[in-house]
C-alpha positions in Angstrom: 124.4 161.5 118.7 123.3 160.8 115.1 125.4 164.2 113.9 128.3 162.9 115.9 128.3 159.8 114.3 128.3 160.8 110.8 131.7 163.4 111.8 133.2 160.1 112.8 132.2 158.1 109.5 133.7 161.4 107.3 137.2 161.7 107.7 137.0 157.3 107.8 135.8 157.6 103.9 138.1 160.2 103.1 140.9 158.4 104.4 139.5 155.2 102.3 139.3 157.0 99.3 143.1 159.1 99.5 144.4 155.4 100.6 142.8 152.7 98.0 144.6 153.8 95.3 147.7 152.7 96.8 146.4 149.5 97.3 144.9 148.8 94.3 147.7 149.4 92.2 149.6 147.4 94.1 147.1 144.5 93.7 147.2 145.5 90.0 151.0 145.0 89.6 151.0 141.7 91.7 148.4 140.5 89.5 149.7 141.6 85.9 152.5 139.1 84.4 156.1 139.4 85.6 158.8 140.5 83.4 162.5 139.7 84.1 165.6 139.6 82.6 166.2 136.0 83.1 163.3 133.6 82.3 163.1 130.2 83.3 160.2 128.8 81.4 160.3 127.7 77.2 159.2 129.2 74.3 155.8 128.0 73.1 156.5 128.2 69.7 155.4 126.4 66.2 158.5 125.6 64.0 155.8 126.8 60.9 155.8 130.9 60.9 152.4 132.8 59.6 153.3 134.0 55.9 153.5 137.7 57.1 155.9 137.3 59.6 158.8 137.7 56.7 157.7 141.5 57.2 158.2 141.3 61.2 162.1 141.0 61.1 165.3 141.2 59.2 168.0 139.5 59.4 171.4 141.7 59.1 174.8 140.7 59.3 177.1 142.9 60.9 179.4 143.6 57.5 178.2 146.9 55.7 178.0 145.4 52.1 176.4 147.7 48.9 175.2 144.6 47.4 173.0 143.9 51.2 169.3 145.5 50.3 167.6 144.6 54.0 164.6 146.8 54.3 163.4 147.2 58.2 160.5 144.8 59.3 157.4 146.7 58.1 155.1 145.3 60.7 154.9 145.3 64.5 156.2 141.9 66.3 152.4 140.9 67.5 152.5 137.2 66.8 155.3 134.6 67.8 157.9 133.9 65.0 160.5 131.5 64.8 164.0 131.9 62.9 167.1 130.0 61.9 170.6 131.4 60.6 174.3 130.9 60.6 176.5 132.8 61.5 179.9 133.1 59.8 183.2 133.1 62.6 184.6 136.2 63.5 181.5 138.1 62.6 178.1 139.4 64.0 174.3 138.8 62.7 171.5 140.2 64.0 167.3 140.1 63.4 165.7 143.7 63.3 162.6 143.5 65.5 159.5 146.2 66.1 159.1 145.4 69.6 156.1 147.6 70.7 154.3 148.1 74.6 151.2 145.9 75.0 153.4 142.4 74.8 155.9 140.6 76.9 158.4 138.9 74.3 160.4 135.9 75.5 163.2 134.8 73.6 164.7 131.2 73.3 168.2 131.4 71.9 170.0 128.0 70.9 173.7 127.9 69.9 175.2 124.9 68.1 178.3 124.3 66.3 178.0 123.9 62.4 178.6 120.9 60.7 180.5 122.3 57.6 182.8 124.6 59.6 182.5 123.4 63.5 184.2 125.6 66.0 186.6 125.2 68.5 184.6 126.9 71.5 180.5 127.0 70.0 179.5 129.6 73.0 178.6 133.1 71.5 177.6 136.4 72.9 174.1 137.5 72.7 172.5 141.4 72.7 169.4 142.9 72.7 170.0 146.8 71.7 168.1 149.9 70.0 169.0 150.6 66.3 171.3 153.8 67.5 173.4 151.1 69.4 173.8 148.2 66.6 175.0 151.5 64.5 178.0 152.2 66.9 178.1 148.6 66.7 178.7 148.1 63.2 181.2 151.0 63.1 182.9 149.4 66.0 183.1 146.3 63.5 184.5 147.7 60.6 187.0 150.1 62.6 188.5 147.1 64.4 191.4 146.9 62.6 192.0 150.6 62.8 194.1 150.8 66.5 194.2 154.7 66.5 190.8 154.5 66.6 190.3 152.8 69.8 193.3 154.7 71.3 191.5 158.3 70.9 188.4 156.4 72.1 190.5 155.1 75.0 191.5 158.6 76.0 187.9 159.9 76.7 186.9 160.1 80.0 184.9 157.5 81.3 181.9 159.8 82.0 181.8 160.9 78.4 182.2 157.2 76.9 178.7 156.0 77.2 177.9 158.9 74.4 179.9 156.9 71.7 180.2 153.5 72.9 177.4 151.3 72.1 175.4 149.9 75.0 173.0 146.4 75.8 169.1 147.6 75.9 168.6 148.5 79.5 171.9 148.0 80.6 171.0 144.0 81.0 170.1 142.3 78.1 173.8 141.4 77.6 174.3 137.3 77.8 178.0 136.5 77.0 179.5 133.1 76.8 175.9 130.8 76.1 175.3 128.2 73.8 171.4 128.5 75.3 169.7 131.6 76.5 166.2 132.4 77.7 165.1 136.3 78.5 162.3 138.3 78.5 161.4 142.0 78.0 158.4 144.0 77.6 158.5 147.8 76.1 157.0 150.4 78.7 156.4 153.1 75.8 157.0 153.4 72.1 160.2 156.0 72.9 160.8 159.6 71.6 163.5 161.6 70.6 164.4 165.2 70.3 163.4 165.4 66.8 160.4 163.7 67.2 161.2 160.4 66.4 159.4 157.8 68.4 159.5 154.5 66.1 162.5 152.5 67.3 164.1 149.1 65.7 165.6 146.2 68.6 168.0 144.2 67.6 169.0 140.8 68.3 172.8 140.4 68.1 174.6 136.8 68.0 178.0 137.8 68.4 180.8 136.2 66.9 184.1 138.3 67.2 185.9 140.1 69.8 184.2 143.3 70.5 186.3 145.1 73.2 183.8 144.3 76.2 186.0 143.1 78.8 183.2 140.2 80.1 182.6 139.0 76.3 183.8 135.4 74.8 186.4 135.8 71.8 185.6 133.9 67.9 184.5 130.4 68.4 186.9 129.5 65.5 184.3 128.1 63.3 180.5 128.5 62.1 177.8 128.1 64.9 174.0 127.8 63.4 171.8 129.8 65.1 168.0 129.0 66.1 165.6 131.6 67.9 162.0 131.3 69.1 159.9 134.4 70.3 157.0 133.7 72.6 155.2 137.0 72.1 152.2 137.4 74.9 149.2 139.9 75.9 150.6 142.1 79.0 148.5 144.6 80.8 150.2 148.1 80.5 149.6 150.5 83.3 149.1 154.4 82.5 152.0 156.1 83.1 150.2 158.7 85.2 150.0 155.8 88.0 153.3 156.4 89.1 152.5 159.7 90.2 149.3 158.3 91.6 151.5 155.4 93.9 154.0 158.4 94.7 152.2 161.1 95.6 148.7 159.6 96.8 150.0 158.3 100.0 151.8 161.7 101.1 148.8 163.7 100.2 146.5 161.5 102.4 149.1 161.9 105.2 148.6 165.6 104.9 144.9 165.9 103.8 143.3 163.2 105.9 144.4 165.3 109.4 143.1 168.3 108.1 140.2 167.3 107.0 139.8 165.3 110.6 140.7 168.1 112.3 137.8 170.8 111.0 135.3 168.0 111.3 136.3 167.8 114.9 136.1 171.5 115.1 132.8 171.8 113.5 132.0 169.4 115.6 132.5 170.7 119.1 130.4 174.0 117.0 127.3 171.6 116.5 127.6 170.7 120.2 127.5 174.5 121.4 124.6 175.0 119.3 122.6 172.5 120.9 122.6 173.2 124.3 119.5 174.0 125.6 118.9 177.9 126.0 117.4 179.6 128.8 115.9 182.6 129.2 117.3 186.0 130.9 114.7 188.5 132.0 114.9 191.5 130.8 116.2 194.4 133.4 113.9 196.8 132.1 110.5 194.0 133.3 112.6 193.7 136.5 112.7 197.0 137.1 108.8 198.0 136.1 107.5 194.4 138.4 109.3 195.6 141.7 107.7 199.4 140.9 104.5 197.8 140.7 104.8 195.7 143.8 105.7 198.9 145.4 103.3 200.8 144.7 
């Protein structure tokens, strides 16, 4: 009874251990802070920046100028930073950013129309993108006045567009028309390339011109002044080897957990065959020799 017992409790703990996984990641991601595209809470921000934070971001207008000298933030965005700018109508600026995993960022973008030169419609565009996309940006700027350009580009197919045309981060972080914006994004994992290269620059691009996306608002007309916070916060990171875990841990204890079941209850029924009590068979050869005896 006590061996049949413990064959029951076996394939109950193995099943456990196969299974809980599952169920504590899930309890994991539940539990970690939620990032979204679109958040609904404010930026918890002081107006005063830490003296360091002039080597977290650069600001970059859009214009490729020789006279512009703007060296790439040195340091990783860690801490929350706040920033102020104009920018100039029918133009782009944007704040180079080393967004890294480890932190949700939240941004609070404000929009209004400046006093000097006020515009006619104060709503802007607003990107977040990887430094490979503010490049086809920028080139996309200073060839806008070229129409053969855009013609060949016009005449590539659309599969083979994506390749040359520059893109939102994600597909997402593209907020178009907004004199007010709040978003969030974390970074799963620092990136790589093929040759190696794994430290990427984000941008943050207030647009001011027309750039060719078919959803995005034309120049305001005028100056808008531009004022961003960035809420930066502790997020727990999960491995990346957990995904394989969530995936593959439940099929495998679909598969194992009968199989191990089943030879328990095999070995089992073995046990019980063995313990049956014997009884003893007399040899022929005594038979034989105890009825000669009686005989005789």
């Amino acid at each position: 009874m006590v061996t049949r017992n413990r064959a029951n409790v076996f394939p109950i703990l193995t099943s456990f251990f196969l299974v809980a996984p599952n169920f504590l990641l899930v309890l994991t991601l539940i539990l970690s802070p939620t990032v979204s595209a679109q958040s609904t809470g404010s930026c918890n921000v002081p107006a005063v920046n830490d003296p360091s934070n002039g080597n977290r971001i650069s600001v970059e207008p859009v214009e490729d100028s020789w006279w512009d000298n703007v060296e790439d933030p040195r340091f990783d965005l860690d801490t929350d930073l706040f920033t102020d700018f104009t920018v100039d109508n029918d133009t782009a600026t944007a704040i180079g950013m080393r967004l890294v995993p480890g932190y949700m960022y939240t941004f609070c973008i404000s929009i209004a129309s400046n006093q000097d030169d006020p515009p006619l419609n104060p709503n802007s565009d607003i990107y977040l993108m990887t430094e490979p996309n503010w490049d086809r940006y920028k080139m996309y700027y200073s060839m806008r006045d070229d129409p053969y350009f855009f013609d060949a580009f016009d005449q590539l197919p659309v599969e083979w567009r994506d390749m040359d045309d520059w893109l939102p981060f994600r597909d997402v972080h593209a907020y178009e028309g907004v004199t007010y914006q709040e978003f969030s994004v974390a970074i799963d994992s620092s990136g790589s390339g093929f040759f190696g290269g794994g430290d990427v620059l984000y941008y943050l691009v207030i647009d001011g011109w027309n750039n060719r996306r078919h959803t995005n608002t034309g120049a305001p007309g005028g100056d808008v002044d531009v004022e961003i916070l960035i809420d930066v916060e502790d997020r727990l990171n999960i491995p990346k080897f957990t995904a394989t875990l969530l995936v593959g841990s439940l099929p495998l204890a679909c598969i194992i957990a009968p199989l191990i079941v089943h030879s328990r209850y095999m070995s089992n029924g073995k046990e019980g065959d063995n313990a049956e009590e014997s009884r003893e068979v007399p040899y022929l050869d005594d038979e034989q020799s105890g009825t000669r005896d009686y005989a005789e």
